[in-house]
C-alpha positions in Angstrom: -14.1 16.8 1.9 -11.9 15.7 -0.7 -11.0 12.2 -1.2 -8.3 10.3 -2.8 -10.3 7.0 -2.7 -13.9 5.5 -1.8 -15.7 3.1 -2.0 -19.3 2.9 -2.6 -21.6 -0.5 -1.1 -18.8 -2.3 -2.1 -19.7 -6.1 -2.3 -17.8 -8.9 -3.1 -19.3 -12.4 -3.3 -17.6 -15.8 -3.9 -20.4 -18.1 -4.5 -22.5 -18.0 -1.1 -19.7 -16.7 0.6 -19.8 -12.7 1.4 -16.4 -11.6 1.3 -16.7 -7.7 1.4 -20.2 -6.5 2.4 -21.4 -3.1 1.1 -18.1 -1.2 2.1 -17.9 2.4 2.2 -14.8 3.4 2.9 -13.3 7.2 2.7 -9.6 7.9 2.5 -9.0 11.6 2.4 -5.9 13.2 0.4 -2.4 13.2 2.1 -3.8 10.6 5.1 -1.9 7.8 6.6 -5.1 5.3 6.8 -5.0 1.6 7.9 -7.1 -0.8 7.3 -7.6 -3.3 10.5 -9.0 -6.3 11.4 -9.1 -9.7 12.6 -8.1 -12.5 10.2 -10.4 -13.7 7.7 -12.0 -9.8 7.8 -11.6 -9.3 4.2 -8.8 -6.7 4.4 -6.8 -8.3 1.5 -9.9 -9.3 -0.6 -10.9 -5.2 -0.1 -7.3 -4.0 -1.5 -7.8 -6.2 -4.3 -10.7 -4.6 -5.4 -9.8 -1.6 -4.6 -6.8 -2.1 -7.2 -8.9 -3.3 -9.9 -7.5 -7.6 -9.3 -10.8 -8.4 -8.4 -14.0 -7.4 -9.7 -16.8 -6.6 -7.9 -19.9 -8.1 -7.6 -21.9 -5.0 -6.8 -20.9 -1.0 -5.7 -17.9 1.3 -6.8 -14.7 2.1 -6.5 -14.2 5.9 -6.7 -10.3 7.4 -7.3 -9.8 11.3 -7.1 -13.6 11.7 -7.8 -13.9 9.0 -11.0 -15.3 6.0 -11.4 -12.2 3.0 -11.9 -14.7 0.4 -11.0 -14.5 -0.8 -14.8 -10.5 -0.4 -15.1 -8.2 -2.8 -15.2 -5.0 -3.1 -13.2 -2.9 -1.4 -15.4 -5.6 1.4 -16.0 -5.8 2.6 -12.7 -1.6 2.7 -12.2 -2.2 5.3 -14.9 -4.7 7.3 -13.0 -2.3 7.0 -9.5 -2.8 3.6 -8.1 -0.4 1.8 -6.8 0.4 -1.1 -4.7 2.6 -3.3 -2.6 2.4 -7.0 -1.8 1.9 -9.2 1.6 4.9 -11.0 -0.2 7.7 -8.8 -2.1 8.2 -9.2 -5.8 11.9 -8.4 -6.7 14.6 -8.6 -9.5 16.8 -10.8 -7.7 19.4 -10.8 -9.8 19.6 -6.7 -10.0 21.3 -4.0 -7.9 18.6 -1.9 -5.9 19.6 1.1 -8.2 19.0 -1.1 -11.4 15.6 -2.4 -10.0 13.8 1.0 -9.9 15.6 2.4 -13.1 14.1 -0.4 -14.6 10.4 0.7 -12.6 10.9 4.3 -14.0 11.3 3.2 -17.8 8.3 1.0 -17.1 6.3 4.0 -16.6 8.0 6.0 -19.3 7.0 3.7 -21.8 11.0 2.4 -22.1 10.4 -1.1 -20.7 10.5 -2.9 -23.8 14.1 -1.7 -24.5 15.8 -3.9 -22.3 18.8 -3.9 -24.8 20.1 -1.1 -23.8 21.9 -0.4 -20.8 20.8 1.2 -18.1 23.0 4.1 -18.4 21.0 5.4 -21.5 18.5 6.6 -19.8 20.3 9.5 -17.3 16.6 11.0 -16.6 15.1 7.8 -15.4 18.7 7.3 -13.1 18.7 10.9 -11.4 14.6 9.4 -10.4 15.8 6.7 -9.4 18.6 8.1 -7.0 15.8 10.4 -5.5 13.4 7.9 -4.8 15.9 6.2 -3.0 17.5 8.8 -1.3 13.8 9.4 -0.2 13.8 6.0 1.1 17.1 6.0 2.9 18.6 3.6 0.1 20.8 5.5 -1.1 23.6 3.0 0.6 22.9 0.4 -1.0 21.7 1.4 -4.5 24.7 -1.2 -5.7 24.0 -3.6 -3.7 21.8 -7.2 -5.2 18.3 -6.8 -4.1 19.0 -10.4 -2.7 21.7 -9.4 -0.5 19.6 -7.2 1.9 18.1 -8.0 5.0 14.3 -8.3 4.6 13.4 -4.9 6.0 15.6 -3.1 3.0 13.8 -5.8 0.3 9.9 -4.1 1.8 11.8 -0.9 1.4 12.5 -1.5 -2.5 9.4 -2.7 -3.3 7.7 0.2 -1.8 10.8 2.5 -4.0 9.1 0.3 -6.8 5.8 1.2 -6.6 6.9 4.8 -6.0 8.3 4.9 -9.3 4.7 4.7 -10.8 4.2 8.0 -9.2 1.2 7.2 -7.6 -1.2 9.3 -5.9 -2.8 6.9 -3.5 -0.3 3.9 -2.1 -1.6 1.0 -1.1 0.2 -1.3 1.5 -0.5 -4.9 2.2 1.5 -5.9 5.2 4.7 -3.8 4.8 6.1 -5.2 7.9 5.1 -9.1 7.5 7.9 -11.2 7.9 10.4 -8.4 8.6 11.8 -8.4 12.2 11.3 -5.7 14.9 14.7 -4.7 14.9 13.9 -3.7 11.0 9.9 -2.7 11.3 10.6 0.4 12.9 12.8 2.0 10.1 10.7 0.9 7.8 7.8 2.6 8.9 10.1 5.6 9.7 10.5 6.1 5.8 7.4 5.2 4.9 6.0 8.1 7.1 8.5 10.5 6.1 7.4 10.4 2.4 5.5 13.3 1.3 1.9 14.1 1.8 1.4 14.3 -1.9 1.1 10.7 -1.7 -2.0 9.3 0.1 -1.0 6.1 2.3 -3.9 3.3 2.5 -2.1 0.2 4.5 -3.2 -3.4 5.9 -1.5 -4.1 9.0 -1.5 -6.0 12.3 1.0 -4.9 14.5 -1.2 -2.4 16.4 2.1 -0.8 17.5 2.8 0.8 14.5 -0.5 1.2 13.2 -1.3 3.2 16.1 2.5 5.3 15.7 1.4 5.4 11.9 -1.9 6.2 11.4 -4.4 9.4 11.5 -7.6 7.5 10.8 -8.1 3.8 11.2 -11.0 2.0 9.6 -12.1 -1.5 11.0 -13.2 -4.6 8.8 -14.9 -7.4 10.0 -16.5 -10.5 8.5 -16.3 -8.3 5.3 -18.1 -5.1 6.6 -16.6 -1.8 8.0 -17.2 -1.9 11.6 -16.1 2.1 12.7 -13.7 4.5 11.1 -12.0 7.3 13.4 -8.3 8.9 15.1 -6.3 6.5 16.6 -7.9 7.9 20.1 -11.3 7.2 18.9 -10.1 3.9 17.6 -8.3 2.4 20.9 -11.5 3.5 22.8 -14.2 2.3 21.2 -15.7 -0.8 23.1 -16.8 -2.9 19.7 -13.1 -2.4 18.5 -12.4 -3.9 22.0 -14.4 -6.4 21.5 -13.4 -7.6 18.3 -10.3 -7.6 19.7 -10.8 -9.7 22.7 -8.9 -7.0 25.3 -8.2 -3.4 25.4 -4.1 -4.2 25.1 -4.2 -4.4 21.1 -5.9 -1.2 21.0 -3.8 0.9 23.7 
């Protein structure tokens, strides 16, 4: 099988308090894999880890085959990690287009020349427009990142973290705080990126996890309950359980 990310007895203690308890978790290259579970489970605490923010008390984190468990943050953005935030983290004061030309020169190694105008670098603007053509930005690539309805803003960050050409993607909540209106184009582009880039997302709206996902692993009180399709997910009886009623799960 190959794998874009494990974990291996992943434990993560905070004093007395277990947090993640001797995870192993599997994500296989190209899946759309979420990551559910009641709150307080750990799901957060687990994607922090898993992206190098925490350290772990005891086990591994494994990407494309290496041990990262020893890299820092920026280390394993190198090696194709990247992430996305419960809460976004934008350049308010940029255009959309601006915002991930300045993401591309980050990874190029141009971030420190923010003297000169963006238009210097015509490489890092024809990424730019293809990430967000990708991401169905493309009309509003002029437009301040403040001006857009929250749905848009997920969408950017996401465009953002592209722009690291990443591997493996991690989502935290894509869809908190965005409206139902929004949520569904949002997902809708996130789905449509390319399998080149392995998906990992937290989310509760069981709606679109279960639109979204091919395998669905469930964390509670810091352990991994079951792993499995959607199918097998929405019928197992402890998931059922957890979830006080088979209407989150069908």
């Amino acid at each position: 099988m190959n794998y874009a990310l494990q974990t291996r007895n992943l434990i993560k203690k905070f004093g007395g308090f277990v947090a993640t308890n001797e995870v192993n978790l599997n994500v296989e290259a190209g899946a759309r894999h979420a990551l559910i579970g009641p709150n307080g489970a750990g799901k957060t605490t687990l994607i922090n880890l898993l992206t190098g923010f925490l350290e772990p008390t005891s086990g591994q984190v494994i990407l494309k085959g290496d041990d990262v468990t020893q890299l820092g943050q920026h280390q394993r953005v190198k090696r194709g990690l990247a992430r996305t935030f419960q809460i976004n983290r934008l350049f308010a004061d940029l255009t959309v287009l601006e915002s991930v030309i300045m993401a591309v020169n980050e990874r190029l190694g141009l971030g420190a020349r923010f003297w000169k105008p963006v238009g210097a670098y015509p490489d890092a603007i024809d990424e730019a427009v293809k990430l967000l053509e990708q991401l169905r930005l493309l009309d509003v690539a002029h437009a301040p990142t403040r001006s857009l309805a929250y749905g848009k803003q997920r969408l950017i960050e996401i465009a953002l973290a592209l722009a690291a050409k990443p591997q493996v993607l991690l989502l935290d909540e894509p869809a908190a705080g965005v409206p139902t209106s929004e949520s569904r184009e949002l997902f809708e582009s996130i789905a449509a990126l390319p399998r080149e880039v392995t998906i990992l997302l937290i989310e509760h709206d069981m709606d679109l996890v279960f639109r979204f996902a091919d395998q669905i692993s469930v964390l509670v009180n810091g352990a991994l309950l079951t792993q499995g399709t959607p199918e097998a997910i929405a019928n197992d009886p402890k998931v059922k359980e957890v979830y006080l009623g088979e209407a989150v799960c069908g």
